[in-house]
C-alpha positions in Angstrom: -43.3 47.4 28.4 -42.2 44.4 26.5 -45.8 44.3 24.6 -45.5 48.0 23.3 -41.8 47.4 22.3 -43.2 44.6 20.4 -46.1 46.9 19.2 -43.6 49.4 17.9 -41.1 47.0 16.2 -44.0 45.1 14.4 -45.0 49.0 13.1 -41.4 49.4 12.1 -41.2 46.2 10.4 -44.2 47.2 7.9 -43.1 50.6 7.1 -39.7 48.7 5.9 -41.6 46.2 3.7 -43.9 48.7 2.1 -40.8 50.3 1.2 -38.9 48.1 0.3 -41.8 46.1 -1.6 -41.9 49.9 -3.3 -38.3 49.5 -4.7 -38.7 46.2 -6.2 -42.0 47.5 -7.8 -40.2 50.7 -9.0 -37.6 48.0 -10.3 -39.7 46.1 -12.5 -42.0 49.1 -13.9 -40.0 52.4 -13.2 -41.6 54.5 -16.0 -45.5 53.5 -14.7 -45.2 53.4 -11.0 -46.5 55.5 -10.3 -49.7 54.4 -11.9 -49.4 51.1 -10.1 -51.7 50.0 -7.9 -49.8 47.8 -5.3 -47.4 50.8 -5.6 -49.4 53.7 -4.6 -50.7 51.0 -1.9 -47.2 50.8 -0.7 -46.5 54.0 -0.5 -49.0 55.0 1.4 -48.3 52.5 4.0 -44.6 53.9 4.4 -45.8 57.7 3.8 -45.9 58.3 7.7 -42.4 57.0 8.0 -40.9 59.2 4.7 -42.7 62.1 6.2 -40.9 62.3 9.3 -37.7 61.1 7.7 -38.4 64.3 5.4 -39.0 66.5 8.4 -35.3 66.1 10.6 -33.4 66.0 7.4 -31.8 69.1 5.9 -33.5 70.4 2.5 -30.2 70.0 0.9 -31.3 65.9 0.4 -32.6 65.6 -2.6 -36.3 64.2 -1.9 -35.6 61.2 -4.2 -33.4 60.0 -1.7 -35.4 60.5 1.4 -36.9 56.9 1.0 -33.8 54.9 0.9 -32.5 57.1 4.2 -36.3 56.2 5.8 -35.4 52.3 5.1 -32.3 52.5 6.8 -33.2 54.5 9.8 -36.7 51.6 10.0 -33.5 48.6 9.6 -31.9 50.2 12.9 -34.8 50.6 14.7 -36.4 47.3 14.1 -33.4 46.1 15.4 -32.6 48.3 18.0 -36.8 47.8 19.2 -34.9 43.9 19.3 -33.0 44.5 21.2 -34.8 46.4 23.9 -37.4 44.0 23.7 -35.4 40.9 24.2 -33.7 42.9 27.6 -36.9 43.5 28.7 -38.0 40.3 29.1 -34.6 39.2 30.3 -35.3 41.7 33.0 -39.2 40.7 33.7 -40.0 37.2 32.1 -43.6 37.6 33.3 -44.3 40.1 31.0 -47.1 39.8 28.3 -45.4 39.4 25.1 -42.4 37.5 26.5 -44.0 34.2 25.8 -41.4 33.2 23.1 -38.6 34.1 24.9 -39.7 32.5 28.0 -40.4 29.4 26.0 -36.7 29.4 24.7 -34.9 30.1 28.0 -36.7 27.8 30.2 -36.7 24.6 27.5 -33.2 22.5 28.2 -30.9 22.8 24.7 -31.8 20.3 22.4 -28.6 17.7 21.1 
């Protein structure tokens, strides 16, 4: 269990970068983004995420703000997928993908 959290939050944690590697893009070129390389690149990583973001909201959001609702709802989940993740192992230590926290809860604090 702790492995697929870990899975999914890594998954989550890419979708947010593309995006917000997408915005700082869109910053610096805003007219030609769309003719940008690294930005169609980008986009295409987040597009599954934008999609379904798309999909449970209501068609009264305007579709230029459907990104900047997708990056929020990928913030809470990578930290939510955290969270679970770190109660997991707290629950199993044995678990594969609970290395690191095993490492920090078995090593004495450091003075």
């Amino acid at each position: 269990m702790a492995f697929a959290l870990l899975i999914a939050q890594t998954l989550v944690l890419v979708a947010g970068l593309a995006l917000l590697a997408q915005f700082v893009i869109g910053l610096f070129s805003w007219g030609r983004r769309q003719g940008n390389f690294f930005y169609q690149l980008f986009e295409l990583i987040a597009r599954p995420a934008v999609k379904l973001i798309r999909l449970i909201t209501p068609k009264i959001v305007l579709d230029r703000h459907i990104p900047i609702g997708a990056f929020m709802i990928l913030l809470f989940a990578y930290f939510w997928l955290g969270f679970e993740h770190r109660a997991s192992c707290k629950a199993q230590l044995e678990q594969r993908g609970c290395e690191k926290w095993a490492a920090a809860w078995t090593s004495p604090p450091s003075q």
